[in-house]
N, C-alpha and C positions, 0 to 999 in steps of 0.2 A: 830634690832627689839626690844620694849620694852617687857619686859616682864610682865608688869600689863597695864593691858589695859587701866587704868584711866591716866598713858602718852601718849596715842593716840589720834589723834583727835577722835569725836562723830562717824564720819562715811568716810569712803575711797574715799567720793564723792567729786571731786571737781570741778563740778558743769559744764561736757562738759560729756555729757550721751550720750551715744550709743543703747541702751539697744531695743529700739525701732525695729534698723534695724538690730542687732548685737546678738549673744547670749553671748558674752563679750564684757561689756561696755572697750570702748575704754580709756576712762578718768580714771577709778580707776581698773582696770582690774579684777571686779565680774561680775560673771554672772548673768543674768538677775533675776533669783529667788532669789539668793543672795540681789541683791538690792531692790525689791519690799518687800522681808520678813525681812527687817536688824533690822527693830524694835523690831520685834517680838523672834529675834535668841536671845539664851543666849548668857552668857560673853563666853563662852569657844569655841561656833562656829565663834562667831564671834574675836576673838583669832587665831583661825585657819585661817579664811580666813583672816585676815591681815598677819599671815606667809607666808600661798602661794602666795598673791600677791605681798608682797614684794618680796623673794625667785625666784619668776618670771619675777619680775621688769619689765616688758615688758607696761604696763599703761602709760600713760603720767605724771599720778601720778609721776610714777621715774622718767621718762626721760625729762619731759619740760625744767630741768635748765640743763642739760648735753649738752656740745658743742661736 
């Protein structure tokens, strides 16, 4: 995990959203208020929520290139 957030991509999204039918988007593994407010979060929530998603790795985010 980076620890300055300006190594990270702009947002966990990588553009296969779940959010709709799911209270965690399937594709970056936030939850749906997480994704609708990401703009609007400071640097340090949004900090946190790239540690538990990675930490969680459960997204597709982690897992697409894993065999």
């Amino acid at each position: 995990m980076a620890s300055n957030l300006h190594d990270l991509p702009d947002s966990p999204c990588i553009g296969v959203c779940s959010t709709l039918f799911d209270d965690v988007c399937k594709g970056c593994g936030r939850m749906a208020g997480e994704v609708s407010n990401w703009v609007f979060l400071s640097d340090d929530e949004k900090r946190a929520i790239w540690e538990r998603i990675t930490r969680e790795g459960t997204a597709m985010r982690f897992t697409r290139d894993k065999v």
